[in-house]
C-alpha positions in Angstrom: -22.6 68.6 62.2 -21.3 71.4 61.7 -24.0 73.5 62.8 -23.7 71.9 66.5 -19.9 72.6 66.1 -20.8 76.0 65.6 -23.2 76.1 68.5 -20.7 74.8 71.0 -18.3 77.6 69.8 -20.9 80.3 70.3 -22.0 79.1 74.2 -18.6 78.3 74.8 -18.0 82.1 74.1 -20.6 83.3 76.3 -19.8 81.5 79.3 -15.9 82.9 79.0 -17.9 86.5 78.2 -19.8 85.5 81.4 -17.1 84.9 83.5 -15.4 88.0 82.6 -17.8 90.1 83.4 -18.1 88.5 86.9 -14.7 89.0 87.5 -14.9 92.7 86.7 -17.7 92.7 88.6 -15.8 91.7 91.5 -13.2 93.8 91.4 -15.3 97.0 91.1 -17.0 95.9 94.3 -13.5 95.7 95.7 -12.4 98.7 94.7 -15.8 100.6 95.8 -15.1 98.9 99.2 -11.5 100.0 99.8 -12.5 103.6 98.6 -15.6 103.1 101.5 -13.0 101.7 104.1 -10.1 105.0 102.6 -12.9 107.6 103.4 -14.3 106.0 106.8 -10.4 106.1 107.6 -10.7 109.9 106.6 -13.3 110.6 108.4 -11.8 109.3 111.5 -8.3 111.5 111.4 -10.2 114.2 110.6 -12.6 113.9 113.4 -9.4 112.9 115.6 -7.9 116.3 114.4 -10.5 118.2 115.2 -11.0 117.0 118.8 -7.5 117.6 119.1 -7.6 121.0 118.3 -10.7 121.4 120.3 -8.6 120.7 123.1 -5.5 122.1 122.5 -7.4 125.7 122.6 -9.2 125.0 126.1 -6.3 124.9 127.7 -4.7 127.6 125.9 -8.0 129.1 127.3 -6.9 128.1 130.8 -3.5 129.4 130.4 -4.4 132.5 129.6 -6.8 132.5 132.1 -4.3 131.8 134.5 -2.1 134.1 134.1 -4.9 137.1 133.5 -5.7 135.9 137.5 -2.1 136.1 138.0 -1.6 139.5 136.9 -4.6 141.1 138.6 -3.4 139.4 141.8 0.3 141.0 141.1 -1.8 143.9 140.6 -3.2 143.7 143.5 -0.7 143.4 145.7 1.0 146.4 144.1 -1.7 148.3 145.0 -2.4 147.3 148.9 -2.1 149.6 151.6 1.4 148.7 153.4 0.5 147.6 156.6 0.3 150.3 159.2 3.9 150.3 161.7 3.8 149.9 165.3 1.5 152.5 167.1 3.1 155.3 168.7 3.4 156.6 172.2 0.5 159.0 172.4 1.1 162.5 172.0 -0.7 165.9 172.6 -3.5 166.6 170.0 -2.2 169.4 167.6 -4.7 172.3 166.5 -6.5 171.3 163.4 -5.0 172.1 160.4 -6.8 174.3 157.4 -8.4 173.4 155.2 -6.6 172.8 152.2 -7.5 171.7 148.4 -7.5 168.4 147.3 -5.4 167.3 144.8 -5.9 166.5 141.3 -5.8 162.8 140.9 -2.8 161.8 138.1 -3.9 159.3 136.0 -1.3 156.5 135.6 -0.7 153.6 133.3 -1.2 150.4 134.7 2.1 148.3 135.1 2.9 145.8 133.2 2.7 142.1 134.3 6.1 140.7 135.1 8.2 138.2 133.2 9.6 135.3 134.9 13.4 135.2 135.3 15.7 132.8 133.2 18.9 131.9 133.8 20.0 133.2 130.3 17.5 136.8 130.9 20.1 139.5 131.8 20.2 140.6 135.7 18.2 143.4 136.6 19.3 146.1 138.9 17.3 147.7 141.5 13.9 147.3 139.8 15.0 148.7 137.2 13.7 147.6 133.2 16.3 150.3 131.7 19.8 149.2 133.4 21.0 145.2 133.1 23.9 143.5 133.9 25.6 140.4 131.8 28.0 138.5 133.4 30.2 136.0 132.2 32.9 133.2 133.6 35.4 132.2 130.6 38.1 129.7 131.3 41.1 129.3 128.8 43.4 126.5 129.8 46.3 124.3 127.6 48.1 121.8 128.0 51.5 120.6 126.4 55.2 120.3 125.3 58.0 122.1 123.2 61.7 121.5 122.5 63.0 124.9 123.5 64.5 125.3 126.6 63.2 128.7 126.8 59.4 128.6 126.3 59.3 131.7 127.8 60.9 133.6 124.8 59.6 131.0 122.0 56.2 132.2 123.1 55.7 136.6 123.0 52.2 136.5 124.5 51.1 137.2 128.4 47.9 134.8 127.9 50.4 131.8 125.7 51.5 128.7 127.3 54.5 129.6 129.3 55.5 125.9 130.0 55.6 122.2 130.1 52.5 120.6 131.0 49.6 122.6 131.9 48.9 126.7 131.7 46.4 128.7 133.1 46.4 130.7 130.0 43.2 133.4 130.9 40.5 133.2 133.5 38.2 136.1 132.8 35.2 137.6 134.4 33.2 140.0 132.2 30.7 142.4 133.6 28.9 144.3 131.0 25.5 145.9 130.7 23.7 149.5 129.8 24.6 151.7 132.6 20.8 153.9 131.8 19.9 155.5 128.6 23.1 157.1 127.7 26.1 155.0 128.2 27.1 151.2 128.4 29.6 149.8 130.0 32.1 147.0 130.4 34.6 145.2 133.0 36.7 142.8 132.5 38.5 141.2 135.2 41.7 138.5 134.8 43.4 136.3 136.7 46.6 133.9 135.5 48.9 131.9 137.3 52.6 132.3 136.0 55.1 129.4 136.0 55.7 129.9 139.5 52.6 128.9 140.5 51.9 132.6 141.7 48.1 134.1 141.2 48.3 137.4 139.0 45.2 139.6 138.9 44.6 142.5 137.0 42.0 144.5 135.3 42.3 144.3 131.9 39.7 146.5 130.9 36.8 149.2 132.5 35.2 151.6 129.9 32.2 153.0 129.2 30.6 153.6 126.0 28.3 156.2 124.6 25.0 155.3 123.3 23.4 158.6 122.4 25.4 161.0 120.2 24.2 162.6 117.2 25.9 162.6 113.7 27.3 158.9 114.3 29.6 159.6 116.7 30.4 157.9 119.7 32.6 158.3 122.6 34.6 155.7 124.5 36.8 156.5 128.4 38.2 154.4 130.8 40.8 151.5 130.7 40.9 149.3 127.4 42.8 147.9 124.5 43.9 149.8 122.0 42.2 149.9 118.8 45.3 149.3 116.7 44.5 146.6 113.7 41.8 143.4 114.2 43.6 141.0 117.0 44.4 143.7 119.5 41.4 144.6 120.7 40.1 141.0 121.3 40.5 139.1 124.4 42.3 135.2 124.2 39.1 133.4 123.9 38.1 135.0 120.7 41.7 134.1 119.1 41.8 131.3 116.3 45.0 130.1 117.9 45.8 128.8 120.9 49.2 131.6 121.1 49.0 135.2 119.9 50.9 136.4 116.3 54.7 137.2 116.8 54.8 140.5 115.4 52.1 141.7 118.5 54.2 140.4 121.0 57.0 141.5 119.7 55.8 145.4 119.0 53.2 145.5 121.9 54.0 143.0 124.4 52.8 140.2 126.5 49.4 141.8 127.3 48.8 143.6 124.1 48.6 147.6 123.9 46.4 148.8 126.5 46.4 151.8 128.7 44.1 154.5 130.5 42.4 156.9 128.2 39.8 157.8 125.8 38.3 157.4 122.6 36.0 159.1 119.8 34.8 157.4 116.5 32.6 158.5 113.7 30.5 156.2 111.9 31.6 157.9 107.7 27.7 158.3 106.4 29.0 156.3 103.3 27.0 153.6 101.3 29.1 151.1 102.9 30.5 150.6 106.7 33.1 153.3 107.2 34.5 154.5 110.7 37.4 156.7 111.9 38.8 156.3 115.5 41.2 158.5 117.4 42.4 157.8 120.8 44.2 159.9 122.9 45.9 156.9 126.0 48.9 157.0 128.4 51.8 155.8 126.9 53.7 154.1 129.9 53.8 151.2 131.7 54.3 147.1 130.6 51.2 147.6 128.2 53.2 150.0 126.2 56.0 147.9 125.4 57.7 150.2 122.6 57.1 153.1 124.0 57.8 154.9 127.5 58.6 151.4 129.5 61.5 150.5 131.9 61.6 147.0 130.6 62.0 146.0 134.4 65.2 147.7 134.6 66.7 145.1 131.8 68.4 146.0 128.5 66.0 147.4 125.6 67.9 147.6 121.9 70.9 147.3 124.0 70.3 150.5 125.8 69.1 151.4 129.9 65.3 152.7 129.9 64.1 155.0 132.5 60.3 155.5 132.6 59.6 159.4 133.3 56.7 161.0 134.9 54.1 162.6 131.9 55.5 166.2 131.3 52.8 167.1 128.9 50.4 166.6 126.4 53.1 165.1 124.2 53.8 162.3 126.2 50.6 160.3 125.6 50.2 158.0 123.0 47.8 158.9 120.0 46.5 156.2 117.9 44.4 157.0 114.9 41.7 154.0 113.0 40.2 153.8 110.0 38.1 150.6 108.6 35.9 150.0 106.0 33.7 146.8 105.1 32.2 145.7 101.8 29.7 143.1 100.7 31.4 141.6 97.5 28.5 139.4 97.2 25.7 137.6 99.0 27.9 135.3 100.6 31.3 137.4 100.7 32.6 140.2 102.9 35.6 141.8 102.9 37.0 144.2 105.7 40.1 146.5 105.6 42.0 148.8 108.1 44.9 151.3 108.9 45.9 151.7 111.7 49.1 154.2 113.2 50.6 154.9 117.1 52.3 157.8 118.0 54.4 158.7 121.2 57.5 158.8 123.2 60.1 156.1 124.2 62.1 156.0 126.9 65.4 155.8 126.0 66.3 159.2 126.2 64.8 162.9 126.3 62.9 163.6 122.7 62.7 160.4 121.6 60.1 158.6 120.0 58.7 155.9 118.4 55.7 155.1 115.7 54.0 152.2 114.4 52.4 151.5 111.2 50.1 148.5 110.3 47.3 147.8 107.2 44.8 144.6 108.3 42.4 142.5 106.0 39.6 140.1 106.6 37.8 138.3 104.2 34.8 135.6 104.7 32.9 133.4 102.8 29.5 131.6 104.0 27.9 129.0 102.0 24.3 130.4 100.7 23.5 126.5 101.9 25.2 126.9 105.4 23.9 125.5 108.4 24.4 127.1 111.3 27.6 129.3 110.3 28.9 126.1 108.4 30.8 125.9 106.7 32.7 128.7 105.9 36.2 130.5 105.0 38.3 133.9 106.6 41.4 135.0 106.0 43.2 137.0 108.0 46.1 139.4 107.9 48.1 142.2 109.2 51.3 143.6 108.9 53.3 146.1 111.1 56.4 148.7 110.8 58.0 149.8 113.8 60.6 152.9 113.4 62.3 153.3 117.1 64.1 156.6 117.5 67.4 155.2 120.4 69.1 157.7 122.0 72.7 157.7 122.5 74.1 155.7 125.1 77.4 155.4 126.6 78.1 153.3 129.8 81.3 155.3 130.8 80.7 157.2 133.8 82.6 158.9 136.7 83.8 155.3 138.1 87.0 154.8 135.2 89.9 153.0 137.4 93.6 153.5 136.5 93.3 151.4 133.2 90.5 153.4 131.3 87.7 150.5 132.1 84.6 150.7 134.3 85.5 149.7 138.4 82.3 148.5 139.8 79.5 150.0 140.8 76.2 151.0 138.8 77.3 152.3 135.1 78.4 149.0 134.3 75.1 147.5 133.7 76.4 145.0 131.1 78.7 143.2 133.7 82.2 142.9 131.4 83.5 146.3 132.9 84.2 147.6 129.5 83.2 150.8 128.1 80.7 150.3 125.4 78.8 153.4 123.1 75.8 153.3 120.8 74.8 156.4 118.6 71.4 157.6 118.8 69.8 155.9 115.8 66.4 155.1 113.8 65.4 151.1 114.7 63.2 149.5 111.8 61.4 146.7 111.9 58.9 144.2 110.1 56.2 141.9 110.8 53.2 140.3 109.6 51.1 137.2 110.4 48.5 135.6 107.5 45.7 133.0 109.0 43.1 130.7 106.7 40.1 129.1 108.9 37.7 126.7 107.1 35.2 125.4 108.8 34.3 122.2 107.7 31.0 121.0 109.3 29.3 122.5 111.9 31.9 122.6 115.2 34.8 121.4 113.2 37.1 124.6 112.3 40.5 123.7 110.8 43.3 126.6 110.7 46.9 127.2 109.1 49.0 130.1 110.5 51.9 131.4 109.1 54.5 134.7 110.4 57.6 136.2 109.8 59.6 139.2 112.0 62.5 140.7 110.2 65.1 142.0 109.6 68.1 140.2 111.2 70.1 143.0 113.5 72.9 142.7 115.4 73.3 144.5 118.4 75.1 144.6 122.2 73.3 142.4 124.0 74.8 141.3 127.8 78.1 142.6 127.0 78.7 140.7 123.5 77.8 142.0 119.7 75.6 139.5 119.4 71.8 139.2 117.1 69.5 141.5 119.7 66.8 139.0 121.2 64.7 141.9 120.8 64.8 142.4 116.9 66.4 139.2 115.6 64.5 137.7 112.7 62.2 134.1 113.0 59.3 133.2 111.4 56.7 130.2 112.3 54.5 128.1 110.9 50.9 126.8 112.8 48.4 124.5 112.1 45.3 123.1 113.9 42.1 121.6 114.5 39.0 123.3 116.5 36.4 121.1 118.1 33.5 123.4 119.4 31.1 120.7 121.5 28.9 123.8 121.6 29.3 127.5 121.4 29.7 127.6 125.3 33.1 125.0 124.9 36.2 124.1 122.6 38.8 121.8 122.5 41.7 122.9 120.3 45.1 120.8 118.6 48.1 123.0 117.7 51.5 122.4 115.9 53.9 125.2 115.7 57.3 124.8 113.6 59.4 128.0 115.2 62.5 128.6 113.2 64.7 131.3 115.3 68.1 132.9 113.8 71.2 132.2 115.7 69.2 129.8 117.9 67.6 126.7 115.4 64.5 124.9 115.0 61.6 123.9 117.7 58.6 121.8 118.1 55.6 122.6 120.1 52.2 120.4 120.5 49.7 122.3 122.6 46.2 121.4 123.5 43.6 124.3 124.4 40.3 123.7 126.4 37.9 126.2 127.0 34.6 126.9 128.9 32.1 129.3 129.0 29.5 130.6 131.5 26.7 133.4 131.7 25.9 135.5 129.0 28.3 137.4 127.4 28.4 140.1 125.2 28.8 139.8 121.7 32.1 140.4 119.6 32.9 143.0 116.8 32.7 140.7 113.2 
């Protein structure tokens, strides 16, 4: 009994031992046909690859083909007899002529085939391949409101918004190209329309540049802006603000300093970016607000201005530079300047006036960015202004029986009293600090902040009374920049303007801009 217990147990066993192995059996034949059915699949992409490739490089074969018939056929034509003109009356056979030598054949380099023409390849002039031409269409427009009744004087800048609703802040045509092997040049050509609805066109620059000179120097003539601290020399496009800082309208106008003249700068062979400027400029007209300008025949520091003819070299306006730049790190660079203007005013004989200002600029990239983003600057400059004012006294030959002024010309504040000022030394202080962040790519987020001091009181339209022209205010600015591309923006700003003597205001604008051509890159 038990020995047929014991040989159930052992066939029961192998049956189970049996079935095991069949099933591994199975699955190996499983396995060996999915690895079959992985490599026939192999197989097949790699053949598929290879046809592919096969005929990607006939018709790169073709192409080239194509165009090597293309350029023999330019070549061709290049080289074809022009057609003979329109035979000519007969005339009387002339002797023959002696017999000369032949000359000796020049052996030339055969042209090189042409590039088509893109819309964004630079314009060619006359056949040329050395001289180009870029040119550019920029349109800067805003929109928006403010509190103060006097927009015009809230806002110091000639390209700001000027009023309610919309402003044609700066519509700009840039031609700019190498002029041959030697010089470059630039044009840049503006129109506005004021708040009368009247066109205004001007050119706001013309210069050429040299491209040659040894011992890194370089020469600049012609009309341009002033190379006075970082946001002078810029055009309104490139500004991070829709308005331009107080303390440059305030020291150099609406339009910014900007006159005829020249310039020379020398690149410091230093282990780091180093330059020195000097410019030599005239130093009259409405671009040269503090120095020999009429001021339209209005009050000035509480004072008549008459612009003068230049007498001699001491009339023009000199303006030395110097800025450095240093790489702090991979991802870090910091750029400082000083900057200083010298020349004459025009409120009397020998009197003059000079500017001071130091500018920084500091950026930070991500080592991660993407596509400039995102990143930090910081911006600032701050100016000094010392005015020498002549004397000025509006009693004249006109005194009536009382001792005051009768009418007539020397009462040019309108009260007919007699009024005096002492020739004396003006001061005055600015500065403006900016932080930009760029958050993601095409979002830029900005906070502005400015002060002008100090507070001065001086005769302004007949009364002693805080001068318009040096009272102290100070603003604060923040906004948002939306760049759809790097050929458009949309820009939202707040400014919080807080004037002595005349309160508080609100401003919202909205800036739009658009781009067209190719235009020519700008100083970092």
């Amino acid at each position: 009994m038990k020995m047929a217990r014991l040989l159930g147990w052992s066939a029961a066993l192998c049956l189970a031992a049996m079935a095991v192995q069949a099933q591994e059996a199975n699955q190996l034949e499983k396995f060996d046909q999915q690895l079959q059915q992985m490599q026939q699949n192999f197989d097949k992409i790699t053949r598929a690859q290879r046809e592919e490739n096969e005929a990607l490089k006939k018709q790169l074969e073709e192409v080239r083909q194509k165009l090597s018939e293309l350029s023999a056929e330019q070549q061709r034509q290049k080289a074809a007899p022009v057609a003979a003109p329109l035979a000519a009356p007969p005339v009387a056979p002339s002797p023959p002529a002696a017999p000369t030598t032949p000359p000796a054949t020049v052996a030339t380099a055969p042209p090189e085939p042409q590039k088509a023409w893109s819309p964004t390849s630079p314009i060619t002039l006359f056949g040329g391949q050395r001289n180009y031409l870029n040119l550019s269409f920029d349109g800067l427009f805003s929109a928006g409101t403010s509190t103060a009744g006097d927009i015009e004087r809230l806002e110091l800048g000639g390209h700001d918004p000027i009023q309610r609703g919309f402003t044609v802040q700066n519509v700009e045509t840039v031609f700019e190209g190498k002029v041959d092997p030697y010089f470059r040049g630039q044009g840049n050509v503006v129109l506005q329309i004021d708040a009368g609805g009247e066109t205004i066109l001007e050119m706001e620059e013309a210069y050429l540049e040299t491209l040659a000179l040894p011992l890194g120097l370089q020469a600049k003539a012609g009309t341009f802006f002033t190379e006075f601290g970082r946001l002078n020399p810029t055009h309104p496009h490139t500004w991070d603000f829709v308005d331009q800082p107080l303390v440059n309208g305030r020291f150099f106008g609406g339009d910014g300093l900007r006159n005829p003249g020249g310039r020379i700068s020398w690149l410091v062979p230093t282990p780091f970016y180093s330059e020195l400027f000097f410019t030599v400029q005239n130093s009259q007209g409405e671009t040269a607000l503090s120095f020999r300008n009429d001021h339209e025949g209005g009050l000035f520091f509480g004072r008549p201005h008459t612009q003068e003819r230049v007498r001699d070299f001491g009339d023009m306006l000199f303006v030395p530079r110097y800025a450095a730049s240093f790489n702090l790190s991979d991802a870090q660079t910091l750029v400082t300047g000083t900057s200083a203007a010298f020349g004459p005013n025009s409120s009397g004989t020998g009197a003059d006036t000079q500017i001071y200002g130091v500018d920084l600029f500091w950026k930070w990239k991500s080592p991660r960015q993407h596509s400039g983003f995102p990143f930090v600057n910081w911006q600032t400059e701050a100016m000094l202004r010392k005015y020498q004012a002549e004397d000025f006294t509006n009693a004249g030959d006109d005194l009536n029986a009382n001792g005051a002024i009768g009418p007539g010309e020397a009462d040019v504040f309108g009260d007919g009293a007699i009024h005096a000022l002492p020739r004396e030394a003006l001061t005055d202080y600015g500065f403006y600090s900016q932080v930009a962040y760029g958050i993601r790519k095409g979002w830029v987020a900005a906070l502005r902040g400015e002060y002008l001091f100090p507070e001065q009181k001086g005769l302004y339209e007949g009364i002693a009374s805080p001068d318009p022209d040096r009272a102290s205010r100070w603003r604060i600015s923040p906004n948002l920049t939306y760049y759809p591309s790097e050929f458009s923006k949309i820009r939202l700003q707040y400014n919080y303007d807080h004037r002595n003597g005349l309160g508080n205001d609100h401003s919202v604008w909205v800036q739009f801009e658009f781009l067209l051509g190719s235009h020519a890159a700008h100083k970092f």
